[in-house]
N, C-alpha and C positions, 0 to 999 in steps of 0.2 A: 702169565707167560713172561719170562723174562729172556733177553737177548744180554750175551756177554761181548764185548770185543777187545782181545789185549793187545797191547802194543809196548812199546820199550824197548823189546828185544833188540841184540846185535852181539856186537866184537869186541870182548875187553881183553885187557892183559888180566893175566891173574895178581892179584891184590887188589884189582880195581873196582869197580863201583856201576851198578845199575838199577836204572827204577823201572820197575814194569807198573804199567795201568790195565785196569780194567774197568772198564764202562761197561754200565748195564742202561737197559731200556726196561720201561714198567713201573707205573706208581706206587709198588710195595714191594721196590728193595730195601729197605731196611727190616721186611721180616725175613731176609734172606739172612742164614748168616751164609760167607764168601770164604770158598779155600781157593789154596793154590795147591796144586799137582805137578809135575815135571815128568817127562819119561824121555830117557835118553834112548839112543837105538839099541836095540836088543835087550833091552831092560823091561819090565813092567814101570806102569806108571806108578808114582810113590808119591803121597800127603807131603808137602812143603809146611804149610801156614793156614792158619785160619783164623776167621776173626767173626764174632757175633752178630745181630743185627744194628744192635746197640755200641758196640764196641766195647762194652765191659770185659768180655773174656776174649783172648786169645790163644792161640797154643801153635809150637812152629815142633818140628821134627827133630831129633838130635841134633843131625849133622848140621843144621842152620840158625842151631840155637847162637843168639850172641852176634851173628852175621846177618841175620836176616829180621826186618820189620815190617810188618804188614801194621794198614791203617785204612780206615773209609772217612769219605763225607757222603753222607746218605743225601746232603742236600743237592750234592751234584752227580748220586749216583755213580760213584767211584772209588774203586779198592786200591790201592798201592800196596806194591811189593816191594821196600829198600830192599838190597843186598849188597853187600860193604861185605871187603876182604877175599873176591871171589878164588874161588879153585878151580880147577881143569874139568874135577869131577862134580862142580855143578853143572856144565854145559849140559842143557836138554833144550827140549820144549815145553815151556810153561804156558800150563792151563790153569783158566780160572774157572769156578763152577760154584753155581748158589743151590742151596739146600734147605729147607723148614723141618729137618728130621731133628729131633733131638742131639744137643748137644755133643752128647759121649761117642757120636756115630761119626765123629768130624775126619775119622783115619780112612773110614770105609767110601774107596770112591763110585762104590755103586750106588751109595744113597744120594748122591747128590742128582737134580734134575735138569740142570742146564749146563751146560757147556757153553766155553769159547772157542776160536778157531787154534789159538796156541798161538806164540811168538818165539823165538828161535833164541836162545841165548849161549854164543860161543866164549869159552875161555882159553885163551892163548899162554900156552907158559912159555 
């Protein structure tokens, strides 16, 4: 059983800058690997970023490629989300979620097992 809780979220201007966290609960997150998802209103939720258990592999989505860094410390049980250069049309809600499914499944957010509650992130232009 793993528990996610993110935080970070809030108000930036666009060009600006925020770090979301996610903390997990459970002796074996690091066989987790950790996405992030976003769903704006009216939107379906959409794959951000992802990062292994090991943090060898990574993989973020087009639109965040270059702006966005995802990174863990397994020892403290925590994923970060950088996002640097933000847009209007990043504003959602970011969710974090851990998964043991094979790697190539990292787009598909049915495979993941756990959920966070989400953090809100606004961009103001």
């Amino acid at each position: 059983q793993v528990q996610l809780v993110e935080s970070g979220g809030g108000l930036v201007l666009a060009g600006g800058s925020l770090r979301l966290s996610c903390a997990a609960s459970g002796r074996t997150f690091s066989n987790y690997r950790i996405g992030w998802f976003r769903q704006a209103p009216g939107k379906e939720r959409e794959f951000v970023a992802t990062i292994s258990g090991s943090s060898i592999l990574t993989s973020y989505a087009d639109s965040v490629k270059g702006r966005f860094t995802i990174s863990r410390d397994n020892a403290k049980n925590t994923v970060h989300l950088q996002m640097n250069s933000l847009k209007p049309e990043d504003a959602a809600v970011y969710y974090c979620a851990a998964s043991r499914m094979p790697w190539n499944t990292y787009v598909d957010n049915k495979l993941y097992d756990y959920w966070g509650q989400g953090t809100q992130v606004t961009v103001s232009s």
